[in-house]
C-alpha positions as CSV (number, residue, x, y, z in Angstrom):
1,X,-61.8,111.4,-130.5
2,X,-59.3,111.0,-127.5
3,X,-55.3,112.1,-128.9
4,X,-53.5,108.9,-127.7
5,X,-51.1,110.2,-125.0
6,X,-47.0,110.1,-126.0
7,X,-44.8,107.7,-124.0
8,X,-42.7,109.5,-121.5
9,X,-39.0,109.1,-122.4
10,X,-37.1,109.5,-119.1
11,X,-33.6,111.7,-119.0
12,X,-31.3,108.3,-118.7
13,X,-33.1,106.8,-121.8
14,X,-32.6,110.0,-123.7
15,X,-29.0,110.2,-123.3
16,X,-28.7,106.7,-123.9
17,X,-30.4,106.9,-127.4
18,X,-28.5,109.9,-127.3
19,X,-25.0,108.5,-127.3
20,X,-26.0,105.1,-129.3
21,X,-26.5,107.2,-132.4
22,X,-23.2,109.4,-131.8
23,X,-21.8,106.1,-131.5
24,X,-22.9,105.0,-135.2
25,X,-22.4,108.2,-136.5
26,X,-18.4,108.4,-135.3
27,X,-17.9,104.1,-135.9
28,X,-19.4,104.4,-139.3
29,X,-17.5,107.8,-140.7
30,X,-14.0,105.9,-139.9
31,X,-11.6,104.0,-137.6
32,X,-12.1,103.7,-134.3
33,X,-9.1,103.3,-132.5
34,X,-5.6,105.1,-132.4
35,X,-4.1,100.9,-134.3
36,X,-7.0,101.5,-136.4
37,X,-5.6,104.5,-138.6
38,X,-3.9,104.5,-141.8
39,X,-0.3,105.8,-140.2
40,X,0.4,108.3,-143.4
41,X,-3.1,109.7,-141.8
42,X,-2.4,109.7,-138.1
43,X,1.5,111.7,-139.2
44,X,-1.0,114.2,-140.3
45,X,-3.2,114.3,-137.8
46,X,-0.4,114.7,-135.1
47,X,1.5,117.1,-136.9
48,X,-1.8,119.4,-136.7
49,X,-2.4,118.3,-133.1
50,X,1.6,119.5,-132.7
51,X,1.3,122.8,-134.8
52,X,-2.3,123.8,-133.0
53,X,-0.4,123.2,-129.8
54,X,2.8,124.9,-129.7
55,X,1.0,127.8,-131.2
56,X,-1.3,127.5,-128.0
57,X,1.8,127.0,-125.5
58,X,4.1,130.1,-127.3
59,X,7.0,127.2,-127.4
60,X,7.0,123.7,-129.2
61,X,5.3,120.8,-127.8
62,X,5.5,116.9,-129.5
63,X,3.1,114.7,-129.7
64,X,3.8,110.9,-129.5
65,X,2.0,108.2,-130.9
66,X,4.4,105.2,-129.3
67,X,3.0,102.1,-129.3
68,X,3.2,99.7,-126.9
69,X,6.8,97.9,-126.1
70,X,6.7,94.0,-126.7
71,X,6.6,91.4,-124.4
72,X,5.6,94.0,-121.2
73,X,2.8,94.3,-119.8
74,X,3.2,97.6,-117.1
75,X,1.8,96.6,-113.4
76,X,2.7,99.5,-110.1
77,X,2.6,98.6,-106.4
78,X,2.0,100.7,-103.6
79,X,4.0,100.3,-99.8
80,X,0.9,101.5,-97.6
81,X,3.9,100.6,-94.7
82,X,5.9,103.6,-96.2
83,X,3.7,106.2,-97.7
84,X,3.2,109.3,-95.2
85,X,0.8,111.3,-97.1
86,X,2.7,114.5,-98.3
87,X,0.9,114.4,-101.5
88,X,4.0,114.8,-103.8
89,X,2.9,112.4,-106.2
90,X,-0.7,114.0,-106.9
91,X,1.0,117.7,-107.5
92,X,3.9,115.6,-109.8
93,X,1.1,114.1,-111.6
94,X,-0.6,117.3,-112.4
95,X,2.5,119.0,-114.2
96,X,3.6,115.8,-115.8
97,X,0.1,115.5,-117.6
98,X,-1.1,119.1,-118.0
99,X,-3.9,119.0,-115.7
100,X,-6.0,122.1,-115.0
101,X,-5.1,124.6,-112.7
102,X,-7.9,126.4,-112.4
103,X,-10.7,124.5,-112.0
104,X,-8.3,121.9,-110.5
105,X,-8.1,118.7,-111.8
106,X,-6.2,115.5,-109.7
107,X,-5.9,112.1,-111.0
108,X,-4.4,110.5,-107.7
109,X,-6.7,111.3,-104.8
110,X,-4.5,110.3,-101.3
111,X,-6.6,109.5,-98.3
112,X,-6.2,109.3,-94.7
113,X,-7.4,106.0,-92.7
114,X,-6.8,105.5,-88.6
115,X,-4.9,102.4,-88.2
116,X,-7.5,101.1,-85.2
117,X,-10.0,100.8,-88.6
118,X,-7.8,99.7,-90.9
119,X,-8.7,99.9,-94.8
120,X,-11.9,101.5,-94.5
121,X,-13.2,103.8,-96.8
122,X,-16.5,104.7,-95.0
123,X,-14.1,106.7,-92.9
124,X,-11.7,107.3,-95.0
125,X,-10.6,111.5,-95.6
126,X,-9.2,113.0,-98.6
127,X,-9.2,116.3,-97.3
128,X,-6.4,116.2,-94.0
129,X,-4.5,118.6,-93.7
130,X,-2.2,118.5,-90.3
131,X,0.0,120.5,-89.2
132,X,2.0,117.8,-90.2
133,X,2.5,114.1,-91.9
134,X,2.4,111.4,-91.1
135,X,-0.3,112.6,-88.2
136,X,-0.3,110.0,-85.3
137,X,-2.3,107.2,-85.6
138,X,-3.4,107.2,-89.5
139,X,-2.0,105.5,-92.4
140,X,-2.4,106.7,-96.1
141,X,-3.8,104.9,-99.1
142,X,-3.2,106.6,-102.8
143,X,-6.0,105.3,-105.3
144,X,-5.8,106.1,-109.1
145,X,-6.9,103.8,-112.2
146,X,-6.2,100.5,-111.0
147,X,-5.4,99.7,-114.7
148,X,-8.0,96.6,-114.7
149,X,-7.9,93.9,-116.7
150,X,-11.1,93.4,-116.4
151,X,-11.7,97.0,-116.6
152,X,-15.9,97.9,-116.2
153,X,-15.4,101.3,-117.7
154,X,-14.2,100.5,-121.0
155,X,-17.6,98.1,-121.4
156,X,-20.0,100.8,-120.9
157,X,-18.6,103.4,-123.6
158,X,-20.8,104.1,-126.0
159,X,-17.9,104.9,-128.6
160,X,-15.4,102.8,-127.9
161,X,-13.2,106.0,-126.9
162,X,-11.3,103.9,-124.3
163,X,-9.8,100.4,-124.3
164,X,-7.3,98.2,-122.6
165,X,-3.9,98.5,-124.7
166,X,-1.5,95.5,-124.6
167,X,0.5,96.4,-122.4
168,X,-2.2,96.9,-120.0
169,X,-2.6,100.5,-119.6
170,X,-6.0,101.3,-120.3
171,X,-6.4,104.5,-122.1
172,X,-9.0,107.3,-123.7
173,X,-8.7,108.8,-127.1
174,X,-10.3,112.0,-126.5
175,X,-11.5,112.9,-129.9
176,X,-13.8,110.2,-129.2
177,X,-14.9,110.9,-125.9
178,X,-18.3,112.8,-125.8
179,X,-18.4,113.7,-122.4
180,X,-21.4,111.1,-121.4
181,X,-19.3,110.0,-118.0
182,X,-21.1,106.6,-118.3
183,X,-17.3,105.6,-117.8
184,X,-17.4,107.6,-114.2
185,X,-20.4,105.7,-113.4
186,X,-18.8,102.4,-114.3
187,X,-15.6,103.0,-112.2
188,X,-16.0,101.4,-109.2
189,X,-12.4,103.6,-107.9
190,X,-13.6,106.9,-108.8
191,X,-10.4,107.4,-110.6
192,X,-12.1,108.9,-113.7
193,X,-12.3,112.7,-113.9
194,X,-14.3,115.1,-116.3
195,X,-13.4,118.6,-117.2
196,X,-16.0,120.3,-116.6
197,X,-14.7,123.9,-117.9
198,X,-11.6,124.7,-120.4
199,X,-8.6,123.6,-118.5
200,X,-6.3,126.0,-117.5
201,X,-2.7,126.0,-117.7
202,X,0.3,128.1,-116.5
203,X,2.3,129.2,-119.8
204,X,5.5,128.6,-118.0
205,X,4.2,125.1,-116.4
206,X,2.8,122.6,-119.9
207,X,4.6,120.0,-120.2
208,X,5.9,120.1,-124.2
209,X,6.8,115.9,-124.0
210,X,3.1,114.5,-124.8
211,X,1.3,111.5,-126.2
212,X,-1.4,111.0,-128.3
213,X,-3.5,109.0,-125.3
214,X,-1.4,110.5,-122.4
215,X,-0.9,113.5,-121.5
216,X,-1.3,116.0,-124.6
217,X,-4.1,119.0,-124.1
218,X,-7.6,117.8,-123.5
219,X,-10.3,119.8,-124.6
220,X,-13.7,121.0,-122.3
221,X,-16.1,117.8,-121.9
222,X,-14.2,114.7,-121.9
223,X,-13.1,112.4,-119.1
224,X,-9.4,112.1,-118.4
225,X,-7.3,109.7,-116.0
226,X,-4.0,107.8,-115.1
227,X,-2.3,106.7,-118.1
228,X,0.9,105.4,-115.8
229,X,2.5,108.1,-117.7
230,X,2.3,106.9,-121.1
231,X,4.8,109.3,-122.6
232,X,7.3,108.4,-119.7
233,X,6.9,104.5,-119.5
234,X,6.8,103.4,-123.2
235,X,10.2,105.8,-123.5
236,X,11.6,103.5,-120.4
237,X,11.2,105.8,-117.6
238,X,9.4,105.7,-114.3
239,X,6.0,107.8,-113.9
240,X,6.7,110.9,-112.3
241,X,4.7,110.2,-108.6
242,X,7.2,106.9,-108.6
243,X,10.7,109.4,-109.2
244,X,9.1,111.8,-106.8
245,X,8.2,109.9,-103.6
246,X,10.6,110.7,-100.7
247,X,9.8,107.4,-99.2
248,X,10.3,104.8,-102.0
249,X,6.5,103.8,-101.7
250,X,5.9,103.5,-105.1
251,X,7.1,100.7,-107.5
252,X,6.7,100.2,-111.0
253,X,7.8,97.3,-113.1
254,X,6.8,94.6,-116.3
255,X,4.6,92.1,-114.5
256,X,6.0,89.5,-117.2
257,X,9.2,90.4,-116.3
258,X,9.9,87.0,-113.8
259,X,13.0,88.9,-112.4
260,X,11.4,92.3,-111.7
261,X,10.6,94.2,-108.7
262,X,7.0,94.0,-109.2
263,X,7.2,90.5,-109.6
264,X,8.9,90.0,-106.4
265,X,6.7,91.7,-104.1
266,X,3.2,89.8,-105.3
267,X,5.5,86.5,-104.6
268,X,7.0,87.7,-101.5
269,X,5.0,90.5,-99.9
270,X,1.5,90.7,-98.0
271,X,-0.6,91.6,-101.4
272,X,-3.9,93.0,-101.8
273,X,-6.4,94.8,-104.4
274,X,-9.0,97.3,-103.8
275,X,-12.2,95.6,-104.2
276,X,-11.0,92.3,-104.6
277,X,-14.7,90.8,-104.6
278,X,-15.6,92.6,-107.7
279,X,-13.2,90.9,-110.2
280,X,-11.7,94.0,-112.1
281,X,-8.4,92.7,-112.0
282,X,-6.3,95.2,-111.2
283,X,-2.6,95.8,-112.2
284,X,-2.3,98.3,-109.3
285,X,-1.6,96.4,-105.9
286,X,-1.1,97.2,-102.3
287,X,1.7,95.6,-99.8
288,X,3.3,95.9,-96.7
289,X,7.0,95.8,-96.4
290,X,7.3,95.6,-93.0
């Protein structure tokens, strides 16, 4: 009697089945989402989140579960005309939201572009490193989460670990991440980053002023991105790589706001999105001011 052969089950299919039924597991043991939870149950759960890391950081750190602010919804614009490439904002970026040191972890990648090419990424190079900047003859073009409204990633998690929050910002709980990247995939920006190894912070360098979906210690195996600095922006602050920039390249504004910055340059200025022909949407645009 011939043994019927087993169908092959191929490594994508596996993870897939994989993930569906951590999916069911985590959406059928409780709420989903950060609105979701009873708030006598999320106090608790922050207050644990706060003792476990203060104890970890040797001085006290708070954790904020703001929600967002009525009536806004957060949109940033970028002066390609102005930036010159010094990388301020990445290295603000990394101590405002705890990012590991060591391995290094960078949620704004800057790139160098000649101006005879113009916005190419084929040729694009997010490694310069001249003597000096701006070098002669190249132009720089920042890209983090373009905060979409039509956002791909948050379609393709299994777990419902990220979403688009009303006032646009799309964010990750990471207590539900479980590390599958199928978000990294879905990003067509590659502004999505995964830890790969237990990040590593200076003692002296964590930032004690965190939010629940910002900025507060991630563990090993989830993804982690842009936030526009939740914990700064909801409290009525700039993100940190807008107060940094020498050059005033970076804007920041409430895209309902008809009298706002950010509403005068999408009226006024020479616009554009990163992969327009895609339809994500983004709240993150590019001008020229001169």
């Amino acid at each position: 009697m011939t043994t019927p052969e087993k169908p092959k089950v191929s490594r994508r299919l596996f993870a897939a089945s994989g993930a569906s039924a951590a999916a069911w597991v985590l959406t059928a043991c409780g709420p989903r989402r950060l609105h979701e939870v009873p708030r006598d149950r999320l106090r608790v759960a922050i207050r644990e989140m706060e003792r476990k890391y203060s104890q970890q950081a040797g001085k006290e750190v708070k954790v904020s579960d703001a929600g967002a602010l009525p009536g806004v919804e957060f949109a940033y614009a970028l002066d390609i005309s102005r930036c010159i490439g010094c990388r301020r904002c990445v290295y603000a970026c990394v101590e405002e939201n705890n990012q590991s040191r060591n391995p290094q972890l960078h949620w704004i990648k800057v790139l160098s572009m000649e101006k005879e090419k113009g916005v190419d990424f084929s040729h694009a190079d997010p490694y310069y490193h001249p003597a000096t900047v701006p070098e002669e003859g190249h132009f720089y073009v920042p890209v983090a989460c373009q905060q979409c409204k039509n956002p791909p990633c948050t379609k393709v998690c299994p777990t419902g670990a990220t979403w688009t929050e009303p006032d646009g910002i799309v964010v990750i709980d990471y207590d539900w991440c479980i590390g599958c990247r199928y978000c990294m995939a879905a990003c067509p920006y590659g502004a999505r980053h995964f830890n790969w190894a237990e990040p590593v912070l200076p003692a002296d360098a964590v930032n004690t002023d965190t939010h629940y979906l910002g900025n507060r210690p991630r563990p090993k195996g989830v993804v982690e991105k842009c936030t526009f600095c939740i914990q700064r922006t909801r409290a009525g602050k700039y993100p940190a790589c807008v107060d940094v920039c020498p050059a005033g390249a970076r804007k920041f504004g409430n895209l309902l706001d008809k009298d706002s910055e950010i509403r005068y340059i999408i009226e006024h200025k020479r616009v554009l999105v990163l992969k327009e022909e895609l339809n994500t949407v983004p709240r993150f645009f590019y001008f020229y001011a001169t």
